[in-house]
DRENPA-3360 file (N, C-alpha, C; in nm, 2 decimals, always signed):
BEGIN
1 = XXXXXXXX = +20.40/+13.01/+2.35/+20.54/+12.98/+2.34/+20.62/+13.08/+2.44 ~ +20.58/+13.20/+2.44/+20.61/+13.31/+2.52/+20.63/+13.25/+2.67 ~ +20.49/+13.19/+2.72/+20.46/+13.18/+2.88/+20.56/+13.06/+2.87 ~ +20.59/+12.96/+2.80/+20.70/+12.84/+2.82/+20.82/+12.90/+2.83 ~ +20.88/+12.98/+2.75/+20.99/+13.07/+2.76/+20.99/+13.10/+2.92 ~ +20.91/+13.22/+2.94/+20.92/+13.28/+3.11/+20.91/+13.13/+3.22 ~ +20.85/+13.05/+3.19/+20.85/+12.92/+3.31/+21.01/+12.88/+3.30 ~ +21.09/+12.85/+3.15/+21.17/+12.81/+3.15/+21.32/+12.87/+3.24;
9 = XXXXXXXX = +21.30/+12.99/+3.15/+21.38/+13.10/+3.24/+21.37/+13.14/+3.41 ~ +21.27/+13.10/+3.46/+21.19/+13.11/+3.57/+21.29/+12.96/+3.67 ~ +21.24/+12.89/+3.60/+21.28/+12.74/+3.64/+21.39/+12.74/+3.69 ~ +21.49/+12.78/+3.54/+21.60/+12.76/+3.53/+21.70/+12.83/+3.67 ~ +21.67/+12.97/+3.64/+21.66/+13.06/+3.76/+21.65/+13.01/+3.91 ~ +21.51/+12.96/+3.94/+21.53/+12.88/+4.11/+21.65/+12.78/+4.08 ~ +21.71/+12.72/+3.98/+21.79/+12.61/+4.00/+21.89/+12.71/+4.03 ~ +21.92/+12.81/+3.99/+22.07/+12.86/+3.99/+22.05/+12.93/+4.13;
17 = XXXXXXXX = +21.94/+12.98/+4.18/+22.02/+13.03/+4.32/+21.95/+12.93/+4.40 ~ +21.92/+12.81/+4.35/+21.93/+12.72/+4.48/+22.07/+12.63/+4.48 ~ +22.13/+12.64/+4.37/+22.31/+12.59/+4.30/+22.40/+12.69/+4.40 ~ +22.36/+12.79/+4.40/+22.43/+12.87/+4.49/+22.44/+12.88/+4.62 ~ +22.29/+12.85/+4.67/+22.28/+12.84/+4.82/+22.34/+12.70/+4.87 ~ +22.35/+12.61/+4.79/+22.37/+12.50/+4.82/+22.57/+12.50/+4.84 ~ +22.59/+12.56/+4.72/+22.73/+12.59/+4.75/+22.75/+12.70/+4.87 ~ +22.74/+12.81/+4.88/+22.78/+12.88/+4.97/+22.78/+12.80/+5.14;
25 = XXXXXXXX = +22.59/+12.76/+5.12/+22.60/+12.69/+5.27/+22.71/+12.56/+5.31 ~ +22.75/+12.47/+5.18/+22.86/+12.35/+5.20/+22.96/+12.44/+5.26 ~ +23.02/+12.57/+5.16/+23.16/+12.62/+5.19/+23.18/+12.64/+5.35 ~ +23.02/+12.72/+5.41/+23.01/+12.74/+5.56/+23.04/+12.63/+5.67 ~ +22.98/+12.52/+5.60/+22.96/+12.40/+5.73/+23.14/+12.32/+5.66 ~ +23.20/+12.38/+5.63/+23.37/+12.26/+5.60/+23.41/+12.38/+5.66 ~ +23.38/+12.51/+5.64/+23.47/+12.59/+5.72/+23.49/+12.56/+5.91 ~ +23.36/+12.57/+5.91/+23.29/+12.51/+6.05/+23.39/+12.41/+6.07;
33 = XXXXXXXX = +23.41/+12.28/+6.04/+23.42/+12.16/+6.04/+23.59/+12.22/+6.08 ~ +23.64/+12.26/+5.97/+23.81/+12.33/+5.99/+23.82/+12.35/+6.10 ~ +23.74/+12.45/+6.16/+23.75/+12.56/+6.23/+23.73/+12.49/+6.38 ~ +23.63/+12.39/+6.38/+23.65/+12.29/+6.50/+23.78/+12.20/+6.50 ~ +23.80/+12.15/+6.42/+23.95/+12.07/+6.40/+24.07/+12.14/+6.42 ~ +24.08/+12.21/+6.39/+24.20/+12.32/+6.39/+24.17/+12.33/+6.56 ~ +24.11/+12.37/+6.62/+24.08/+12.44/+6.78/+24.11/+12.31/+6.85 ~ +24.01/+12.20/+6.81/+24.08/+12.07/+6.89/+24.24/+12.03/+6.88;
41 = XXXXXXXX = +24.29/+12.05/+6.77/+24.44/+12.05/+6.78/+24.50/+12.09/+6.81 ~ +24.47/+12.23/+6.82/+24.55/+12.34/+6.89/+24.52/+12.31/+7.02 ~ +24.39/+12.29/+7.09/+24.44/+12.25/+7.24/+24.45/+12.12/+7.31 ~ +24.49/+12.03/+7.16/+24.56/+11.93/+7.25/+24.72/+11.94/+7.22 ~ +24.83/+12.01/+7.13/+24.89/+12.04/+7.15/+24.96/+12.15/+7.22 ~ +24.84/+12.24/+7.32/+24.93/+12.32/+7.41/+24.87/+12.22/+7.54 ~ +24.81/+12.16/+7.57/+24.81/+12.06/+7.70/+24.90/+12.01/+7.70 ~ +24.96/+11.92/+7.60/+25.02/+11.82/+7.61/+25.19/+11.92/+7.65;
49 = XXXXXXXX = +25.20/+12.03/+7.59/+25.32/+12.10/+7.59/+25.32/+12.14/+7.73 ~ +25.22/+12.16/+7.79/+25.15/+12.24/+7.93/+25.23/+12.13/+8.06 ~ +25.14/+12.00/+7.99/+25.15/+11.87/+8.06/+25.34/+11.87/+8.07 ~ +25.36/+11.85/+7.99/+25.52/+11.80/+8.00/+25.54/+11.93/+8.08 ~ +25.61/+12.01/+8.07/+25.69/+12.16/+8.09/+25.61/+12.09/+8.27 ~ +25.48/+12.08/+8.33/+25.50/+12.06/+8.46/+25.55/+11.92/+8.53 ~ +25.53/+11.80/+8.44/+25.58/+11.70/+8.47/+25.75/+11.67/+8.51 ~ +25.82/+11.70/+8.43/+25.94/+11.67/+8.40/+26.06/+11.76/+8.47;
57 = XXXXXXXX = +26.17/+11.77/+8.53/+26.29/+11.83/+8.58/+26.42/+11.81/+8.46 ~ +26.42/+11.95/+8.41/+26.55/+11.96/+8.33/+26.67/+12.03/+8.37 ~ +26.78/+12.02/+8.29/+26.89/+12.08/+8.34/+26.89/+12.20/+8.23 ~ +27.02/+12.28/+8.21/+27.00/+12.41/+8.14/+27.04/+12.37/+8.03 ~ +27.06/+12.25/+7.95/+27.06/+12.20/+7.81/+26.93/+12.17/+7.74 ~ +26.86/+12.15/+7.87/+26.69/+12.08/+7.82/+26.69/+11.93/+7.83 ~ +26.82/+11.86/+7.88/+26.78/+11.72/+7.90/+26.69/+11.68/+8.05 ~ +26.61/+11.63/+7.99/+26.50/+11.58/+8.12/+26.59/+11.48/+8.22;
65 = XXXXXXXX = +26.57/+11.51/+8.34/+26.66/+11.49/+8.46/+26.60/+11.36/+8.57 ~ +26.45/+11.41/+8.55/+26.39/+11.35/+8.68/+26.27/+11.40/+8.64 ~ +26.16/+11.35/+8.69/+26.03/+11.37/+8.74/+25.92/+11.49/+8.80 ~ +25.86/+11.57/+8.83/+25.81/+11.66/+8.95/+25.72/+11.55/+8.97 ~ +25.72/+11.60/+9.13/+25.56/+11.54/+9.18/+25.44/+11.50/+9.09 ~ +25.43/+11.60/+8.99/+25.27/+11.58/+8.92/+25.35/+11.50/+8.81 ~ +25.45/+11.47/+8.80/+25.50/+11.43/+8.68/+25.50/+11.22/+8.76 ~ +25.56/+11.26/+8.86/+25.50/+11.14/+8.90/+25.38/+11.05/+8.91;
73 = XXXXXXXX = +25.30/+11.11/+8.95/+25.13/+11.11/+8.96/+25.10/+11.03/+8.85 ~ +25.14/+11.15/+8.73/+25.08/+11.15/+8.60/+25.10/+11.04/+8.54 ~ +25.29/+11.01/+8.51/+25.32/+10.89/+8.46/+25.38/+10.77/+8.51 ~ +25.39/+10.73/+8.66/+25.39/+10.64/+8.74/+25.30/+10.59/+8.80 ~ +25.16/+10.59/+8.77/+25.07/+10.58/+8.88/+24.99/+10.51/+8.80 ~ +24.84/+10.43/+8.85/+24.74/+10.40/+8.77/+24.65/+10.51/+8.73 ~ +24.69/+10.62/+8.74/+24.67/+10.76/+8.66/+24.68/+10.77/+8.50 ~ +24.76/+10.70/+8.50/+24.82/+10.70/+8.34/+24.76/+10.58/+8.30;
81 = XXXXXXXX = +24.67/+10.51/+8.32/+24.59/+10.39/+8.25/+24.44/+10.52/+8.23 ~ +24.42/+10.58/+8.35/+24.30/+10.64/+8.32/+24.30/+10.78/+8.21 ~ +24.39/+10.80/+8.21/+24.43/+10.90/+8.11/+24.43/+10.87/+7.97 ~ +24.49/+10.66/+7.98/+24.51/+10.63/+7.84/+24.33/+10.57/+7.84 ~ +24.25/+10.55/+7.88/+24.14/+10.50/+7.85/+24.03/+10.58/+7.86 ~ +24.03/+10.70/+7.93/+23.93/+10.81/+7.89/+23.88/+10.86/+7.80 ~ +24.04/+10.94/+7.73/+23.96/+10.98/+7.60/+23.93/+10.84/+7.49 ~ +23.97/+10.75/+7.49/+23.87/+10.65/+7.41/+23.74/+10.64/+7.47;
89 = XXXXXXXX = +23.71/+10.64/+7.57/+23.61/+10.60/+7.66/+23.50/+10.75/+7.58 ~ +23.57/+10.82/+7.59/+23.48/+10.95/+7.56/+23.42/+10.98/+7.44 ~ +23.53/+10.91/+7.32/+23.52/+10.95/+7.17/+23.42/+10.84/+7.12 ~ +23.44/+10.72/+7.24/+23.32/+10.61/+7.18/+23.17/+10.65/+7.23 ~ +23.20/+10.72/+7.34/+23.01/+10.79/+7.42/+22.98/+10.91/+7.30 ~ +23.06/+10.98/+7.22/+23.05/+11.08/+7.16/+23.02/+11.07/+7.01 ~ +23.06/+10.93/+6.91/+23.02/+10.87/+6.83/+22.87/+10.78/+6.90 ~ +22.87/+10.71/+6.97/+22.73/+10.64/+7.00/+22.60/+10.74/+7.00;
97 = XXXXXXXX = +22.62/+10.85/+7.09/+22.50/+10.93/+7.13/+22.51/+11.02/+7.09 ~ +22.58/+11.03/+6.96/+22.56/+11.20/+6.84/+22.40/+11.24/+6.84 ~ +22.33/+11.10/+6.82/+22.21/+11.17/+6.77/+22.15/+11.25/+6.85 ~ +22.14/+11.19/+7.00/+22.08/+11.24/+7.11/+22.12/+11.34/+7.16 ~ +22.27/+11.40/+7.14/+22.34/+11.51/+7.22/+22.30/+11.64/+7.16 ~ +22.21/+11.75/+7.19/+22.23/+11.90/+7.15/+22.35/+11.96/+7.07 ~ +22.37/+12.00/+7.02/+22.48/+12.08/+6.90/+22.61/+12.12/+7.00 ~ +22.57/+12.19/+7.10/+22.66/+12.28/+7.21/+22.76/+12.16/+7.26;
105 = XXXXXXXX = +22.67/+12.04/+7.32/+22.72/+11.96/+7.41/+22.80/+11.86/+7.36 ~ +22.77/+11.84/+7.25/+22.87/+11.80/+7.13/+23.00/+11.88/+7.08 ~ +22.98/+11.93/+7.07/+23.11/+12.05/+7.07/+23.21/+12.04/+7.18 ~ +23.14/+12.08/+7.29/+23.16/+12.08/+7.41/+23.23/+11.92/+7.46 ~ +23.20/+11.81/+7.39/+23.28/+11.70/+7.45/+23.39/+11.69/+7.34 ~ +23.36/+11.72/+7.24/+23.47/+11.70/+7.15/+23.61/+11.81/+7.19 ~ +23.57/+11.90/+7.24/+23.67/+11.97/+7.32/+23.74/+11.93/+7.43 ~ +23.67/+11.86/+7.51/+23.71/+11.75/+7.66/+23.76/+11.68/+7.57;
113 = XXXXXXXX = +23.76/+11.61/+7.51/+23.82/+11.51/+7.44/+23.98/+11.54/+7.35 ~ +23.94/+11.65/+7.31/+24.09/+11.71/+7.27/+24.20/+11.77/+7.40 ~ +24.11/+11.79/+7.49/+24.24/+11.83/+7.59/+24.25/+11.69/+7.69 ~ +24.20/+11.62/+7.70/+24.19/+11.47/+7.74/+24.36/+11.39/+7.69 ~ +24.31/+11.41/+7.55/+24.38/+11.35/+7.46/+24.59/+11.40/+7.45 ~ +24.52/+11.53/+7.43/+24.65/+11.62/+7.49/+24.70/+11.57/+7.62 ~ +24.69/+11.56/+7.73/+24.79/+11.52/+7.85/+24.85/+11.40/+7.85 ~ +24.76/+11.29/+7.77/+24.79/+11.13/+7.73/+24.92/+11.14/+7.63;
121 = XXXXXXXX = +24.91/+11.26/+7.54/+25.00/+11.29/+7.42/+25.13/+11.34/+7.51 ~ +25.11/+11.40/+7.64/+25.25/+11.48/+7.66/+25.33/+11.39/+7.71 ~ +25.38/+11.27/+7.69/+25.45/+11.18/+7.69/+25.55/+11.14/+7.55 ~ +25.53/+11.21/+7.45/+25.59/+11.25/+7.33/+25.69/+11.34/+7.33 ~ +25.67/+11.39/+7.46/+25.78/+11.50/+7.45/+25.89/+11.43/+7.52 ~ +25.85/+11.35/+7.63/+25.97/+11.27/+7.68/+26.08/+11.20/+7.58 ~ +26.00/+11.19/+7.43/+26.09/+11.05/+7.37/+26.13/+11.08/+7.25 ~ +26.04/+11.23/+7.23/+26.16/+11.28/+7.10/+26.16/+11.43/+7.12;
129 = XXXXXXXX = +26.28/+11.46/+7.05/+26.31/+11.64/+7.04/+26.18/+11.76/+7.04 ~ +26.20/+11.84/+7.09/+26.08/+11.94/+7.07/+26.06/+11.99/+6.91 ~ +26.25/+12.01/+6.87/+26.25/+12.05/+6.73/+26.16/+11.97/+6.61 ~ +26.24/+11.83/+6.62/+26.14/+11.71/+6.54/+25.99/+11.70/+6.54 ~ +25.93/+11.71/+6.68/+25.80/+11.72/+6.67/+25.73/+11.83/+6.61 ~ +25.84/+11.96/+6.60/+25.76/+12.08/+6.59/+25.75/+12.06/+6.41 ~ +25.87/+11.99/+6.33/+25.91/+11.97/+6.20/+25.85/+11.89/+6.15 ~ +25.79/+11.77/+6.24/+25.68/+11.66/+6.13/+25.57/+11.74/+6.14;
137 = XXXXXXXX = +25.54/+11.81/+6.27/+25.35/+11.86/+6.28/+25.37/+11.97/+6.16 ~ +25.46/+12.00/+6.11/+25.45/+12.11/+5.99/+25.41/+12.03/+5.84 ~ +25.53/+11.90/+5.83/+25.53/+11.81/+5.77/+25.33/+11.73/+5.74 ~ +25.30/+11.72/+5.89/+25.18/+11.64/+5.87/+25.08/+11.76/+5.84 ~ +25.05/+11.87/+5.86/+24.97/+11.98/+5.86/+24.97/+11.99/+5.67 ~ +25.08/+11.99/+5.60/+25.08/+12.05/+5.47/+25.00/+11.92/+5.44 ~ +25.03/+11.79/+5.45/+25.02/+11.68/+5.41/+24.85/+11.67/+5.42 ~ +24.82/+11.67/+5.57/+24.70/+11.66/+5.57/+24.58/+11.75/+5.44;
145 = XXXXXXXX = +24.64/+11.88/+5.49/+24.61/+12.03/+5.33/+24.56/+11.93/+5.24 ~ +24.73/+11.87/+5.17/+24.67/+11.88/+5.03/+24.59/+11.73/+5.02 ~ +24.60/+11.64/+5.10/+24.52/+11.49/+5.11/+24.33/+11.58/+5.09 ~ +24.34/+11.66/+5.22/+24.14/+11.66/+5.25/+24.14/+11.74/+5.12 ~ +24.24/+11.87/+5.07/+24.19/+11.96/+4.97/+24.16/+11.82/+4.84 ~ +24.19/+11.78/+4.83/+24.20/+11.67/+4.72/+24.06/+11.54/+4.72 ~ +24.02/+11.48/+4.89/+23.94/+11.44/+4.87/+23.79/+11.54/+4.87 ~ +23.80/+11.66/+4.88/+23.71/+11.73/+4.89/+23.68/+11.79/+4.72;
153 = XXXXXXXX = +23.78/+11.79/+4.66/+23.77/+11.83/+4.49/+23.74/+11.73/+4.40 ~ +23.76/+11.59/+4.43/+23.79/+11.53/+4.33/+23.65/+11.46/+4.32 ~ +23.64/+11.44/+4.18/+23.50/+11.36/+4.15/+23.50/+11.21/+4.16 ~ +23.60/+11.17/+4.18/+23.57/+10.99/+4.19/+23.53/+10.96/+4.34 ~ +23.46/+10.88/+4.32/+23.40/+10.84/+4.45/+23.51/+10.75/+4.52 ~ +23.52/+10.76/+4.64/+23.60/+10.73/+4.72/+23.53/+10.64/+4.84 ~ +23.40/+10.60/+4.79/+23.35/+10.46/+4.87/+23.45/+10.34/+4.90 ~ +23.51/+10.29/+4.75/+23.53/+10.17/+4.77/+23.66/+10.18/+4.86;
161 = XXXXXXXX = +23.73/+10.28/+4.84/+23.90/+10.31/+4.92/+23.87/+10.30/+5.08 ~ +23.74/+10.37/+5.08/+23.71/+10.42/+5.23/+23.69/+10.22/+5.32 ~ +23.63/+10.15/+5.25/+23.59/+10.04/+5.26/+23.70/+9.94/+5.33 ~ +23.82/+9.95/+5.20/+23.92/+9.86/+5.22/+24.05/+9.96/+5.35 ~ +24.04/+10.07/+5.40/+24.09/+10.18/+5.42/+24.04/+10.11/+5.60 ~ +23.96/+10.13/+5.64/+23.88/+10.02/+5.75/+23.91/+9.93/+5.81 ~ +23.90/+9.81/+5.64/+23.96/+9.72/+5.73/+24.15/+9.67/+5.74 ~ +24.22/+9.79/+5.71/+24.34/+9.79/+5.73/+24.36/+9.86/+5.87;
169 = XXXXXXXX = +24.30/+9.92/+5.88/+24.30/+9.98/+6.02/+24.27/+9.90/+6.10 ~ +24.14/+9.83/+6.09/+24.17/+9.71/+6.23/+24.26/+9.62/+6.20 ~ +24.33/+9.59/+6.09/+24.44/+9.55/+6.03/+24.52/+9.60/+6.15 ~ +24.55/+9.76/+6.15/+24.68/+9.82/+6.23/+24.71/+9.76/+6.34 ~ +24.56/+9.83/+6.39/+24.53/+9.78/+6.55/+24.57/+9.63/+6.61 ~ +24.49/+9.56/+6.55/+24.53/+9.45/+6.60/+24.66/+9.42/+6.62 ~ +24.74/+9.42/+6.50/+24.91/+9.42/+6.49/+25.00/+9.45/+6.59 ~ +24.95/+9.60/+6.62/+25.03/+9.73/+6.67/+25.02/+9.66/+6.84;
177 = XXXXXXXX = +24.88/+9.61/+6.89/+24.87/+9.50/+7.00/+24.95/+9.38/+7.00 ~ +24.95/+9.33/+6.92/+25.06/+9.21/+6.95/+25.20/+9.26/+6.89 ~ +25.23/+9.35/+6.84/+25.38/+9.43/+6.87/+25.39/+9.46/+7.03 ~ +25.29/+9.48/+7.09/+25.37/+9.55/+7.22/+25.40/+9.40/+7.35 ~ +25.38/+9.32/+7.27/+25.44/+9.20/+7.31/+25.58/+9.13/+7.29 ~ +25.54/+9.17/+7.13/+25.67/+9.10/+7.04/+25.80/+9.20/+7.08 ~ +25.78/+9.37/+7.06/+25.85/+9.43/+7.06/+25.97/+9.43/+6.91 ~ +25.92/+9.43/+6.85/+25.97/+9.40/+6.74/+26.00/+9.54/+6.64;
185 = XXXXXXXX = +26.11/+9.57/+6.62/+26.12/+9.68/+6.57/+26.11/+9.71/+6.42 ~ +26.13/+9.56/+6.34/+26.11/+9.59/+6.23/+25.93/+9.61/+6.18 ~ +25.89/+9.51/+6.23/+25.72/+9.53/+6.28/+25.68/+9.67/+6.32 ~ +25.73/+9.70/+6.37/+25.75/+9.88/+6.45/+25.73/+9.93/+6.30 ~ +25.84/+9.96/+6.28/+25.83/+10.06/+6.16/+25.73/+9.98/+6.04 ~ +25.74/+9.85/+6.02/+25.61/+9.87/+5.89/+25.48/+9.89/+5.90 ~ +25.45/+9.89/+6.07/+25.33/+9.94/+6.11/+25.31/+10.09/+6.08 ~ +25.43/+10.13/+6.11/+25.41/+10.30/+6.08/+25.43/+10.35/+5.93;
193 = XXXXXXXX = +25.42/+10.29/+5.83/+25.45/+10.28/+5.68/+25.31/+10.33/+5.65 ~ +25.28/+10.16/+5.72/+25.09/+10.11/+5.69/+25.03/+10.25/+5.75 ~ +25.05/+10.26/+5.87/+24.96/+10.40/+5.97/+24.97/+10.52/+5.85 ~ +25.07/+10.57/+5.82/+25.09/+10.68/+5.72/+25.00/+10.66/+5.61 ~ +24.98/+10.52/+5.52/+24.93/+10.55/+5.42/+24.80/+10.52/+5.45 ~ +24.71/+10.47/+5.52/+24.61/+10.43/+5.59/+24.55/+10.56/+5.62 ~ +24.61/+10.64/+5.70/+24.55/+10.79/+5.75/+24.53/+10.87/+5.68 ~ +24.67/+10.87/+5.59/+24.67/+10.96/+5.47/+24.54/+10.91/+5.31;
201 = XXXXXXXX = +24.48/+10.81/+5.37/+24.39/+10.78/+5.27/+24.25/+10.83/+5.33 ~ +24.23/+10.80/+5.45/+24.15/+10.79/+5.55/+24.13/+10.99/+5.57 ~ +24.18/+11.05/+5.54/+24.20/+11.21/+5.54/+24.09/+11.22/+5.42 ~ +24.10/+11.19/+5.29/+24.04/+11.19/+5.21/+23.91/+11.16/+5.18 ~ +23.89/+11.05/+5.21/+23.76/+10.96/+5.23/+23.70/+11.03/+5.35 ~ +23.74/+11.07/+5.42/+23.64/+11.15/+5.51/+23.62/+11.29/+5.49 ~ +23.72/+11.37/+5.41/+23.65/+11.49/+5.38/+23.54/+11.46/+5.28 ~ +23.56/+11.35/+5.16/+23.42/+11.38/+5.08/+23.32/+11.32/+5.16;
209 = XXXXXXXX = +23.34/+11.25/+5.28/+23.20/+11.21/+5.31/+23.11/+11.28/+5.42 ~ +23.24/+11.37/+5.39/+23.17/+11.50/+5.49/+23.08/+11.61/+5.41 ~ +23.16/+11.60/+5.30/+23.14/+11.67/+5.22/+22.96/+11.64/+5.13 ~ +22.98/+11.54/+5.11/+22.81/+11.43/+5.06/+22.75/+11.42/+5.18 ~ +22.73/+11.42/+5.33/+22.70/+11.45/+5.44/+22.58/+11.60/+5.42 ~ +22.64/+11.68/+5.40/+22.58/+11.79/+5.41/+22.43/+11.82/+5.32 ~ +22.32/+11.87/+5.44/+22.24/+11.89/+5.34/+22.18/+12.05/+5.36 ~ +22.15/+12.09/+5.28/+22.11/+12.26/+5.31/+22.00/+12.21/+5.34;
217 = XXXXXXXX = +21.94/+12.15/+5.39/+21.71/+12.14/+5.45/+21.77/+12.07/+5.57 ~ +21.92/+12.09/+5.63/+21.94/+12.07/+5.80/+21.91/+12.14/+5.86 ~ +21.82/+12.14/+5.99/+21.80/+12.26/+6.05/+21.90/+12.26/+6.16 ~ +21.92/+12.32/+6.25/+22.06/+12.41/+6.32/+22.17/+12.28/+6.42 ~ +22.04/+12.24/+6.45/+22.07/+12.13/+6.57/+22.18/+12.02/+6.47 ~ +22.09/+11.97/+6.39/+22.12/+11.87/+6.28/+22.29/+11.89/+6.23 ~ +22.28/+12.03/+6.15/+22.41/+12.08/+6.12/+22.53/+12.08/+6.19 ~ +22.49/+12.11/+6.33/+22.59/+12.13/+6.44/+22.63/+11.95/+6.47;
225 = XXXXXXXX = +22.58/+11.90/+6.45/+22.57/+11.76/+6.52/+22.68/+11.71/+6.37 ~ +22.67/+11.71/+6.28/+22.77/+11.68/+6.19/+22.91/+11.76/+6.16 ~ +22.86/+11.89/+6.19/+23.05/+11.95/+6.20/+23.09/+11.90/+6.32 ~ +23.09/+11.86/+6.44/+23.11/+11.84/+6.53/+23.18/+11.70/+6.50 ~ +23.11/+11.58/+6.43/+23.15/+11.43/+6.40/+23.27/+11.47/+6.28 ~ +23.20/+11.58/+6.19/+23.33/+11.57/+6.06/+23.48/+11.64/+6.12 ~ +23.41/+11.72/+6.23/+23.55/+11.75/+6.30/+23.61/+11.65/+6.39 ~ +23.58/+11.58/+6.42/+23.61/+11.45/+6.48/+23.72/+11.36/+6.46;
233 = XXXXXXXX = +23.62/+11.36/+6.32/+23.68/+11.22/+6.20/+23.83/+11.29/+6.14 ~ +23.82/+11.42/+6.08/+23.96/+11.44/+6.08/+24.07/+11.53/+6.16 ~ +24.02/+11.51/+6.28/+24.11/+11.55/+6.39/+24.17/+11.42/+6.41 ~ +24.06/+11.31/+6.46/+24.14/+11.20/+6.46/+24.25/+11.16/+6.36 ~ +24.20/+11.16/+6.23/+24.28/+11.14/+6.11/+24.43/+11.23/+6.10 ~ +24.39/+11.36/+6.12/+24.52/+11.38/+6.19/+24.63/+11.43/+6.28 ~ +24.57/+11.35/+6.39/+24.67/+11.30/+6.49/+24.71/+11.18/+6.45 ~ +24.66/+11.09/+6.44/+24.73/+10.96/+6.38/+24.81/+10.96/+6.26;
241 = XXXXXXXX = +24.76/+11.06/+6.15/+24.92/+11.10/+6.04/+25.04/+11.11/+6.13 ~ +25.01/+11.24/+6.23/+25.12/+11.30/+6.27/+25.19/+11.17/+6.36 ~ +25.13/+11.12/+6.41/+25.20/+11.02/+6.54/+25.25/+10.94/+6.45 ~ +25.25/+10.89/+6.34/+25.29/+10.75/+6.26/+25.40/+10.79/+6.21 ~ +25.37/+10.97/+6.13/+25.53/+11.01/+6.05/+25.63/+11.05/+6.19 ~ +25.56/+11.08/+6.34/+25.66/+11.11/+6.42/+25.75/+10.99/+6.48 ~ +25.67/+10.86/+6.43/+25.78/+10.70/+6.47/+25.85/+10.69/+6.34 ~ +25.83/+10.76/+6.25/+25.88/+10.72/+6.10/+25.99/+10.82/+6.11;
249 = XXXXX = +25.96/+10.94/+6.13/+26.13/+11.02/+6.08/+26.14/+11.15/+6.22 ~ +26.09/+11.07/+6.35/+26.13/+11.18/+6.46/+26.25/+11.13/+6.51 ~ +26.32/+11.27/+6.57/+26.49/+11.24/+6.62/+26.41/+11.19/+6.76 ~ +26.49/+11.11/+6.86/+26.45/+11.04/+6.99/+26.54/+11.15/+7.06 ~ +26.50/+11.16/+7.23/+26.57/+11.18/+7.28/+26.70/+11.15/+7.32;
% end
């Protein structure tokens, strides 16, 4: 009875500090995950800030006046189609060949990819206030918070939302394409209704599946290769919050 006792307590024991390791190591690889997301958005929002400030000629109110040279280049030219098709071009080579890319080089494009992304974005600055943008990215930042803190805590599985979440998105897409035909403004804004709650769901659903993703028996390469995608998934997630509430409640120039 004794030796059953010591097995049990024994047992019991590997379970708890392997309960622990398993915890500690998830808390490391979402920090990771943050900590790549957070860096990619930070430097696509000082490109994009970088981008504009050399593009544009203002007067001493801050109304944009005219153009510079590179501001021409940038957004008159067939420059600005390669700008707008790169970083897709990049984020689709970077989702396809995760498995095959080393941990570093993966990082490393998802970074090109955020400052890619940023020069295509500094065209935002042309069309609404510096203040507005700086007041929804505060607005989308808290928002984003309590969305991932929430799909990362909560016990209900969030398969089936992720599912229907999907196909409202190519829902978006497609739409948002034949709006720039229609030009249609009421369309305009219910696209960006749909974009907000879509992303804002889509924030969720990808932290827990980042989160059920993770396994402590990854070895280094492996690990790196998935903070890199979960940084990815909600960087993209939110840029698109922020772009949808900045058509929903930004002041225009």
């Amino acid at each position: 009875m004794s030796d059953f006792d010591r097995h049990t307590i024994a047992s019991r024991g590997y379970a708890g500090d392997r309960a622990a390791a398993v915890d500690a190591g998830l808390r490391a690889h979402m920090i990771t995950v943050y900590n790549y997301m957070a860096l990619g958005v930070a430097l696509t929002g000082i490109t994009a800030w970088l981008t504009y400030s050399m593009a544009v000629v203002t007067d001493a109110a801050g109304n944009i006046t005219g153009l510079t040279a590179f501001g021409q280049t940038l957004f008159g030219s067939p420059l600005m189609w390669v700008l707008v098709l790169a970083p897709l071009g990049l984020v689709f080579f970077l989702s396809f060949r995760i498995n095959s890319l080393q941990a570093g080089t993966a990082r490393t494009l998802f970074f090109v990819y955020a400052g890619l992304l940023g020069l295509s974005l500094a065209s935002i600055f042309m069309v609404y206030t510096a203040a507005s943008i700086t007041r929804v990215f505060f607005i989308s930042a808290a928002a984003f918070g309590a969305l991932s803190l929430w799909g990362y805590t909560t016990q209900k599985d969030l398969s089936g939302m992720g599912s229907f979440l999907i196909m409202g998105l190519f829902g978006l897409i497609i739409a948002s394409l034949v709006n720039i035909f229609l030009k249609s403004s009421g369309l305009d804004w219910a696209l960006s209704v749909a974009g907000v709650l879509i992303f804002a769901g889509l924030t969720a659903w990808d932290t827990q599946k980042i989160k059920e993703m993770y396994d402590v028996n990854d070895d280094g390469t492996l690990a790196g290769r998935k903070a890199v995608m979960g940084a990815l998934s909600l960087y993209l997630d939110f840029i698109n919050l922020f772009l949808m509430l900045l058509r929903l409640v930004g002041d225009r120039r």
